[in-house]
C-alpha positions as CSV (number, residue, x, y, z in Angstrom):
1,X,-102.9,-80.9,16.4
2,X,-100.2,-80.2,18.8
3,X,-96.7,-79.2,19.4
4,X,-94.6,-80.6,21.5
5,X,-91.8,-78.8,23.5
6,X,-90.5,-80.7,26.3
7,X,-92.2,-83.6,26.9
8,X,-92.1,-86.7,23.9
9,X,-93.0,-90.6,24.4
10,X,-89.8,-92.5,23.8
11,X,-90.6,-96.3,22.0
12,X,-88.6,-98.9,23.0
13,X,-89.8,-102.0,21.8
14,X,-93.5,-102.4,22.7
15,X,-93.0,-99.8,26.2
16,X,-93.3,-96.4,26.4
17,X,-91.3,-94.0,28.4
18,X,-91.4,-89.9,28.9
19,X,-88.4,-88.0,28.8
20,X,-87.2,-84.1,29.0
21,X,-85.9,-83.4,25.9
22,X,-85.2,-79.3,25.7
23,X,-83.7,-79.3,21.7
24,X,-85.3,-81.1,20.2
25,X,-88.8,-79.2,19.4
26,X,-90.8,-80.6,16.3
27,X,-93.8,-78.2,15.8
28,X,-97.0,-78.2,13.5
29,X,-99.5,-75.9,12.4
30,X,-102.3,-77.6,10.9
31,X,-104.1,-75.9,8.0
32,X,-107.5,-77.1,6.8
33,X,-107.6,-77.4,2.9
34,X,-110.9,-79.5,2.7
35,X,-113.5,-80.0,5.8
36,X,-116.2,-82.0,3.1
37,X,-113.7,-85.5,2.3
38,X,-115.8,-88.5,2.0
39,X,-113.2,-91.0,2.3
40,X,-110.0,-89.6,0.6
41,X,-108.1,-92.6,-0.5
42,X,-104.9,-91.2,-2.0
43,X,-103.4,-87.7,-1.4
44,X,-100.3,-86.7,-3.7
45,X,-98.3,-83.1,-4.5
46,X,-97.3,-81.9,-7.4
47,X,-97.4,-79.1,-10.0
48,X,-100.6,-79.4,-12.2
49,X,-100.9,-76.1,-13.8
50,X,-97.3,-74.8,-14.5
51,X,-96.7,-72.4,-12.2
52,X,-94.1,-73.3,-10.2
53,X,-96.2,-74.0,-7.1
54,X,-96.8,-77.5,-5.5
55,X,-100.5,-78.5,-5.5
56,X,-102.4,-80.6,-3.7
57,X,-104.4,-83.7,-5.6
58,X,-107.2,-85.3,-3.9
59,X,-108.6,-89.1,-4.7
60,X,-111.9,-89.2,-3.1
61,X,-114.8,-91.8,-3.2
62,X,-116.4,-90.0,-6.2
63,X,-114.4,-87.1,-7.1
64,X,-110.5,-86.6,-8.3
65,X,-109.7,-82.8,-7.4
66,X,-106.6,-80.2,-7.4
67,X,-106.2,-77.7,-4.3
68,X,-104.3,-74.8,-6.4
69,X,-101.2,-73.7,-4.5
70,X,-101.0,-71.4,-2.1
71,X,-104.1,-70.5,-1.4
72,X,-105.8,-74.1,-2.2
73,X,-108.5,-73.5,-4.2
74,X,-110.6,-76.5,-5.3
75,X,-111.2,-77.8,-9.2
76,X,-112.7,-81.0,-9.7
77,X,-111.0,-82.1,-12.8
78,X,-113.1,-85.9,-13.1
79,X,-116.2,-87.6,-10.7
80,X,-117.5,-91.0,-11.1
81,X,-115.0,-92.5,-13.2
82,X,-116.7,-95.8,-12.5
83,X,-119.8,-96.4,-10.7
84,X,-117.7,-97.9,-7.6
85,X,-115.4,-95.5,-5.8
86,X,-111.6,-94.4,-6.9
87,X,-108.9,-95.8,-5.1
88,X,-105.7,-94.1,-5.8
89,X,-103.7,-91.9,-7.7
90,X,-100.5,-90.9,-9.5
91,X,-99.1,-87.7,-10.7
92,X,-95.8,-86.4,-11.7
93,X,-94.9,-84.7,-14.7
94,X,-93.3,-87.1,-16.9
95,X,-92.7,-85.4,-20.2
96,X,-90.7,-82.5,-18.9
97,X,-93.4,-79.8,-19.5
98,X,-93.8,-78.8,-15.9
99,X,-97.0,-79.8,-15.7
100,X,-98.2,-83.0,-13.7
101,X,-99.7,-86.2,-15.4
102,X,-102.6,-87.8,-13.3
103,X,-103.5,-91.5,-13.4
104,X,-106.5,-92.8,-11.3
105,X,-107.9,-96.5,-9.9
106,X,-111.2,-97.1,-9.9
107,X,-114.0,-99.2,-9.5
108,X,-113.1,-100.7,-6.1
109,X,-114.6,-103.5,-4.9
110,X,-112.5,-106.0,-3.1
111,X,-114.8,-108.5,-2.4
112,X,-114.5,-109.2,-6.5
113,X,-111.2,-110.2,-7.9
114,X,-112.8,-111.2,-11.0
115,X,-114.5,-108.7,-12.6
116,X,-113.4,-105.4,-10.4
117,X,-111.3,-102.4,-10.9
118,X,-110.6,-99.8,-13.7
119,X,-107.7,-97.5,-14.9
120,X,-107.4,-94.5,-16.0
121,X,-104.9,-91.6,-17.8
122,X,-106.7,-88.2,-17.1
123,X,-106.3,-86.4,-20.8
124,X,-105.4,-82.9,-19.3
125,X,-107.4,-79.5,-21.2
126,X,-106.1,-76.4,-22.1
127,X,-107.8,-74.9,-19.2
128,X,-106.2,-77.9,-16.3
129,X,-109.3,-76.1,-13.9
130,X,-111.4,-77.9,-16.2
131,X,-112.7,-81.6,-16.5
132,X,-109.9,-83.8,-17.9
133,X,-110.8,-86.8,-20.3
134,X,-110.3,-90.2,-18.7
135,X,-108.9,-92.7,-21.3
136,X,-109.6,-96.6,-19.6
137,X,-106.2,-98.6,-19.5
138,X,-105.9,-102.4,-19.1
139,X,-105.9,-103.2,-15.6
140,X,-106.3,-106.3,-13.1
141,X,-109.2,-107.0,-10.7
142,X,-109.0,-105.3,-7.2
143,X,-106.9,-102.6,-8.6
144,X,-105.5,-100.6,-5.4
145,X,-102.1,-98.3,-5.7
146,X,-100.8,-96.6,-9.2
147,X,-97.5,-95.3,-9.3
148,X,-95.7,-92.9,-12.1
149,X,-92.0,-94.9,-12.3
150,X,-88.9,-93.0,-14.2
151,X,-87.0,-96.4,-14.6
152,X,-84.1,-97.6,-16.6
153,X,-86.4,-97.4,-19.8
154,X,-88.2,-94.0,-19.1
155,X,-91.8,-93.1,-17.3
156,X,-94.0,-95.9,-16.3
157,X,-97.5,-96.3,-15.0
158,X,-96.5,-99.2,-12.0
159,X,-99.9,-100.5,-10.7
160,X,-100.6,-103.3,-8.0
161,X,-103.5,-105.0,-7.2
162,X,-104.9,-106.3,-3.6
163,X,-105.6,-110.0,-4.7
164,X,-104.7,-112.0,-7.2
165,X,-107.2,-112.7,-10.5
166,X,-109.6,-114.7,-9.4
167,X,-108.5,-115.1,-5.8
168,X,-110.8,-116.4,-2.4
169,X,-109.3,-116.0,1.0
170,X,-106.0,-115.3,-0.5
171,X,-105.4,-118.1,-2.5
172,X,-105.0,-118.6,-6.2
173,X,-102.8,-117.2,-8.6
174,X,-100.1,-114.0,-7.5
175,X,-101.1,-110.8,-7.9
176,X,-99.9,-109.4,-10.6
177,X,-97.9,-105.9,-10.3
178,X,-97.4,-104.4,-14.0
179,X,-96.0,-101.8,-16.0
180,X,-97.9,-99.4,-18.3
181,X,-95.4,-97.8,-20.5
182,X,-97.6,-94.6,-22.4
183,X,-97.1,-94.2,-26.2
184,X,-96.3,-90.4,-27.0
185,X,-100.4,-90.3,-28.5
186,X,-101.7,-91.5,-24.8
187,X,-105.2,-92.2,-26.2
188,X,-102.9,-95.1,-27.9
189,X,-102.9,-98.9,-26.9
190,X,-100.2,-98.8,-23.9
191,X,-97.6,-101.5,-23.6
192,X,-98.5,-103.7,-20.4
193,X,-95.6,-105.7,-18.6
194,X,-96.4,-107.9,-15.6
195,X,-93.1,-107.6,-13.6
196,X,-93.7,-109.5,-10.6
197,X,-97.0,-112.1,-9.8
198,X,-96.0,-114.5,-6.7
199,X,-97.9,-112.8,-4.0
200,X,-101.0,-113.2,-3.2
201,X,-102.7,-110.6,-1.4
202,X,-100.5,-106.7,-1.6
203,X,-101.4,-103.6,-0.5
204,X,-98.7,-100.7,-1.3
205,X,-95.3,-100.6,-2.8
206,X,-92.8,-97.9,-2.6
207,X,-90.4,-96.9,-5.7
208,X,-87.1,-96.1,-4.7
209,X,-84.1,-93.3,-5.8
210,X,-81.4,-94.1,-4.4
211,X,-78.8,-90.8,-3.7
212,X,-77.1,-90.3,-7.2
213,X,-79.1,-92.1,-9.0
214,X,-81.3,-90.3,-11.9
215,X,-84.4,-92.9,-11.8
216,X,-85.9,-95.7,-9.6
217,X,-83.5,-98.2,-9.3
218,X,-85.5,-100.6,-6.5
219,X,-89.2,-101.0,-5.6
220,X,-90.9,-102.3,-2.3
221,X,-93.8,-104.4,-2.0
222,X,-95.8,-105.2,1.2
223,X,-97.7,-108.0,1.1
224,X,-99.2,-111.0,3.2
225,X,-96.0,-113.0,2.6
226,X,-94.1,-110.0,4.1
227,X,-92.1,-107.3,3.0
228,X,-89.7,-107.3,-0.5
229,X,-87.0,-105.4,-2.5
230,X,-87.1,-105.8,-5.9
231,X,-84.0,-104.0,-8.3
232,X,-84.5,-103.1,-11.6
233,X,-83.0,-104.4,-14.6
234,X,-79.6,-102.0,-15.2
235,X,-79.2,-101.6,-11.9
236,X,-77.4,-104.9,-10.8
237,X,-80.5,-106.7,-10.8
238,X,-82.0,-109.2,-13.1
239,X,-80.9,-108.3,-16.7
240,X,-82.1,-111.4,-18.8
241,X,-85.0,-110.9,-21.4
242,X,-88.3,-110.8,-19.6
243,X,-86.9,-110.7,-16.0
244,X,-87.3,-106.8,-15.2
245,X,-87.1,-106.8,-11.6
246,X,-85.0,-109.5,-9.3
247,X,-86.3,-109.8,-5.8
248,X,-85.1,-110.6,-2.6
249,X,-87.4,-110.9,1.1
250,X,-86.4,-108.3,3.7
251,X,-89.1,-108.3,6.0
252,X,-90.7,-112.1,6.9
253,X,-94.6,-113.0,7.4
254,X,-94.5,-112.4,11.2
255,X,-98.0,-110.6,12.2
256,X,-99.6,-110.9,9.2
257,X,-96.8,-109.4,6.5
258,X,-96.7,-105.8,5.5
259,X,-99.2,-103.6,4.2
260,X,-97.5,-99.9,4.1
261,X,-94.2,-99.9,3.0
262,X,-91.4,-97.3,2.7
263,X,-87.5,-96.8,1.9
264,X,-86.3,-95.1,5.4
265,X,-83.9,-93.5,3.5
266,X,-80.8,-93.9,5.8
267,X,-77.6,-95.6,4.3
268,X,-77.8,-99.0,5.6
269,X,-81.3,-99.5,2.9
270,X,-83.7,-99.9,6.4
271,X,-87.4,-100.6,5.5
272,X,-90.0,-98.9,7.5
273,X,-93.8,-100.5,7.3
274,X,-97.0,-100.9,9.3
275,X,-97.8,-104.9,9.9
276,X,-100.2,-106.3,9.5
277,X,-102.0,-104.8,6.8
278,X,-104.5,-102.3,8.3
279,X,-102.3,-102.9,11.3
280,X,-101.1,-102.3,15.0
281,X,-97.3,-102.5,14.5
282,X,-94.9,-99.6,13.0
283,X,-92.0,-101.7,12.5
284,X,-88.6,-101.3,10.3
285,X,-86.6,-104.2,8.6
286,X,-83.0,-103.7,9.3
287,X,-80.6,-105.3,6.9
288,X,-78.3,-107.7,8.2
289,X,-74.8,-106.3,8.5
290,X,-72.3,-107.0,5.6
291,X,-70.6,-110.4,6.6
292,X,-73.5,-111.3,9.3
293,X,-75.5,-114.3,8.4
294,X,-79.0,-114.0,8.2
295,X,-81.5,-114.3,11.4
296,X,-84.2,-116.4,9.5
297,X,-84.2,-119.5,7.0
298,X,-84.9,-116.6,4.5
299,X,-81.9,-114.7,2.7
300,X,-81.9,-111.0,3.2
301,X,-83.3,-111.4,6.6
302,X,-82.4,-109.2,9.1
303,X,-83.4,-107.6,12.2
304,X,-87.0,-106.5,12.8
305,X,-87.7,-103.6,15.3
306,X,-91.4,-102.8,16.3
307,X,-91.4,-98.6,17.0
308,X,-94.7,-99.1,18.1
309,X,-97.3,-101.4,18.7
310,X,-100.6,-98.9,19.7
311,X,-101.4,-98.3,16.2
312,X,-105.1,-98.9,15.3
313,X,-105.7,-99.9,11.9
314,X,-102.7,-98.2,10.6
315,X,-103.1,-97.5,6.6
316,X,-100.3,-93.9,6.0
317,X,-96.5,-93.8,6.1
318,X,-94.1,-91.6,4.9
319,X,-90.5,-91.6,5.6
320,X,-88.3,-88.0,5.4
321,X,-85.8,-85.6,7.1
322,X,-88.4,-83.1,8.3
323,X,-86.6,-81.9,11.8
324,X,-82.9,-81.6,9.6
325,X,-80.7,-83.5,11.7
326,X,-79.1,-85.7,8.8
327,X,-81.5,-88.8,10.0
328,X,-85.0,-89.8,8.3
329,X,-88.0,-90.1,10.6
330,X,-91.0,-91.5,10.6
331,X,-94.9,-90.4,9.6
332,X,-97.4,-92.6,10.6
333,X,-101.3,-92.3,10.6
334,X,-104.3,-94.4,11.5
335,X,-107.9,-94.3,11.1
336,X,-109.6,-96.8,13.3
337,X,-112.1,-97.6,10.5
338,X,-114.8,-99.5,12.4
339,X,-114.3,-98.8,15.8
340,X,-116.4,-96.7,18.1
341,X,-115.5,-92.8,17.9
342,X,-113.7,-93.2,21.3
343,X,-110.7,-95.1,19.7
344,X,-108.4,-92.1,19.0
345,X,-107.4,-92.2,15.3
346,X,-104.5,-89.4,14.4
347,X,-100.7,-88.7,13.2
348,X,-97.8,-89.3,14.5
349,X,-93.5,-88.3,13.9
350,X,-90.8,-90.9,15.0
351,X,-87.7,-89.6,15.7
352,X,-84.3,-91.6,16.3
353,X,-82.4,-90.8,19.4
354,X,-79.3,-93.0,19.6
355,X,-81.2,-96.9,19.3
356,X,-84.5,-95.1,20.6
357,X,-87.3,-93.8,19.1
358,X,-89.3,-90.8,20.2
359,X,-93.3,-90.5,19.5
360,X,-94.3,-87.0,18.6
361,X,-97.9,-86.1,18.2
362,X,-98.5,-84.4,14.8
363,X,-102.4,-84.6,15.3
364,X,-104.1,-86.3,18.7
365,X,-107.8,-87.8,17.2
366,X,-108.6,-85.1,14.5
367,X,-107.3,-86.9,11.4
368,X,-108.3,-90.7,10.5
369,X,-106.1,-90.7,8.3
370,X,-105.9,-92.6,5.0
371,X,-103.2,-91.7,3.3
372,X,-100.5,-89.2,3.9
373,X,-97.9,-87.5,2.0
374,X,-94.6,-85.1,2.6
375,X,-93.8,-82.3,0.2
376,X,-92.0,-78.7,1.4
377,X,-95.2,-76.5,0.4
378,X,-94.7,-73.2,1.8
379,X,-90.9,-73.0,0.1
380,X,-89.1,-72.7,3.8
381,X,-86.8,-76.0,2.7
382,X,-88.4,-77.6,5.5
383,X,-91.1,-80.9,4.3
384,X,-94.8,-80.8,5.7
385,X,-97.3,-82.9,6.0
386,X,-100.1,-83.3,3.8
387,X,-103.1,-86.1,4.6
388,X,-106.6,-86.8,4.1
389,X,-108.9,-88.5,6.4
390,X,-111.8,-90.6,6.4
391,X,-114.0,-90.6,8.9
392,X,-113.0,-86.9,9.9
393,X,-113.7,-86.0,6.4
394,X,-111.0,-83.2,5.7
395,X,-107.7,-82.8,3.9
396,X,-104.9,-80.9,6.1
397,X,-101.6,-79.7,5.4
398,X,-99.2,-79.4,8.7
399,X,-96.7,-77.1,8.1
400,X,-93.2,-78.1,9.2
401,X,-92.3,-74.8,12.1
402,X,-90.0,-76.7,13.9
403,X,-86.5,-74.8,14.7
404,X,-83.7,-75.4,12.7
């Protein structure tokens, strides 16, 4: 981990220049939670006991654990939900008792779009330190990121597949993203909408709140065929019977599509993502300015600027306000999965300065990491870092003590 004082890389395009910069100083302490991660797919923050404090939830290859707040002690609250590994994670607290929900993929295997996968709602006991009860949910074949949606209608369980049923090499019918609405007796049957199926190989999607709103209003979804906003029904989208979601392209194909995908949060609705999936390129999908015609044969279309093109198998993005200057940056990490230990995995902050981008080490090769989350843990009304890796094995928190 490192701090950086003076000297930060500047992106501009695919070059890389060093400037003085004396204000600006982002600075991370990095806090080891968990040094024994197998893989740690999905990493998420919320409150899972009640007591006011944001905890840590781990999905790992066999295990689904909580890191109680602040001191991070570890419970184990599921392990070996299917014989295959876990592969994400959702939790929020979506009836209101201040207690988080958790939802969990399974049984990965992305080779088999047939007969793959598994879902589960986590049945919470008295005692949340103890093992929770998985009830199994319907689910599609390569199951691989779960979401807990507040929409139009209420909480949702959102879920989206890799490939499509039945899929080889990408072809075949869409993947199909749907919506698990949870009956107040969750060991119920739970309703199952498929909102969007015409892609055929996705990796993340990102639900969105924009500023005044009360629930999500759009959702992102990065995929093969590239990057796309979809707005919900009562929010000036689609509002015919059985269209939920209305969508429109914002990002194009080019290097493979999208796999990550995040709102940037800034007031023009820019889309940060990593292309291809598992890729090289940090990139953000600027909408085309009102009036402008589009740059592509696709509507929607607007600019596309690559921040960086030295990722290696990038696979963690978060977007966020972490320094405070009114502008969301940028969290990226990679994890070179495959490549000798030489290649330098880590995690990096992009900051905008004027129509540049500066590269800020948040950890130089001691985090491969797999997924990455932002959450203000330590009260300070500053966001840190929280991410697991997978070949380095550990969870870490980097606490946000850059100046104000």
């Amino acid at each position: 981990m490192h701090s950086t004082a003076v000297l930060l890389s500047v992106m501009a395009g695919s070059s890389m220049m060093v400037l003085a910069v004396e204000p600006l100083v982002p600075r991370f302490r990095a806090v080891n939670v968990d040094t024994n991660v197998a893989v740690g797919y999905g990493v998420s923050v919320a409150d899972v006991d009640g007591d006011g404090g944001p905890d840590i939830i781990l999905c790992d290859a066999k295990q689904i654990a909580w890191y109680r707040h602040p001191k991070w002690e570890k419970h184990v609250i599921a392990e070996n939900l299917t014989p295959q590994d876990h592969v994400c994670l959702a939790a929020a607290d979506i009836d209101g008792d201040g207690k988080a929900e958790i939802a969990v993929g399974a049984g990965w295997n992305p080779g088999d779009t047939v007969n793959s996968g598994a879902l589960f709602y986590l049945e919470p006991p008295a005692d949340r330190t103890a093992r929770w009860t998985p009830i199994r949910l319907p689910h599609e074949p390569t199951i691989h990121r779960i979401r807990w949606v507040k929409d139009p209608q209420g909480w949702a369980l959102w879920s989206v597949p890799l490939h499509g049923r039945g899929n080889k090499d990408g072809q075949g019918v869409g993947a199909r993203i749907q919506r698990h609405r949870p009956p107040t007796d969750r060991r119920q049957p739970w309703a199952v909408e498929t909102v969007a199926d015409q892609w055929h190989k996705t990796h993340n999607f990102d639900p969105v709140v924009r500023p005044g709103a009360k629930a999500v209003t759009e959702l992102l979804v990065g995929s093969a065929e590239g990057a796309f906003r979809g707005v919900l029904s009562g929010f000036g989208g689609a509002n015919g019977a059985g269209v939920p979601v209305s969508w429109t392209q914002v990002g194009g194909p080019e290097n493979g599509g999208v796999g990550e995908i995040r709102s940037l949060g800034d007031a023009q609705g820019s889309v940060a993502g990593i292309s291809p999936m598992h890729g090289n390129q940090l990139v953000v999908f600027h909408p085309p300015a009102p009036g402008a015609g589009a740059t592509t044969a696709a509507p929607g279309l607007g600019r596309r600027e690559v921040l960086d093109d030295g990722l290696i198998d990038g696979h963690a993005l978060v977007c966020g306000d972490l320094l405070g200057i009114g502008q969301p940056q940028i969290v990226a990490g990679w994890r070179a999965m495959g490549r000798p230990r030489s290649v330098k995995v880590g995690v990096a902050l992009y900051v905008p300065v004027g129509n540049r981008w500066m590269k800020v080490w948040v950890d130089d090769d001691g985090m491969a990491c797999e997924d990455l989350t932002l959450a203000d843990l330590d009260g300070d009304g500053r966001l840190d870092i929280v991410a697991s890796g997978r070949s380095t094995h550990n969870l870490k928190v980097y606490f946000n003590e850059s100046p104000r």
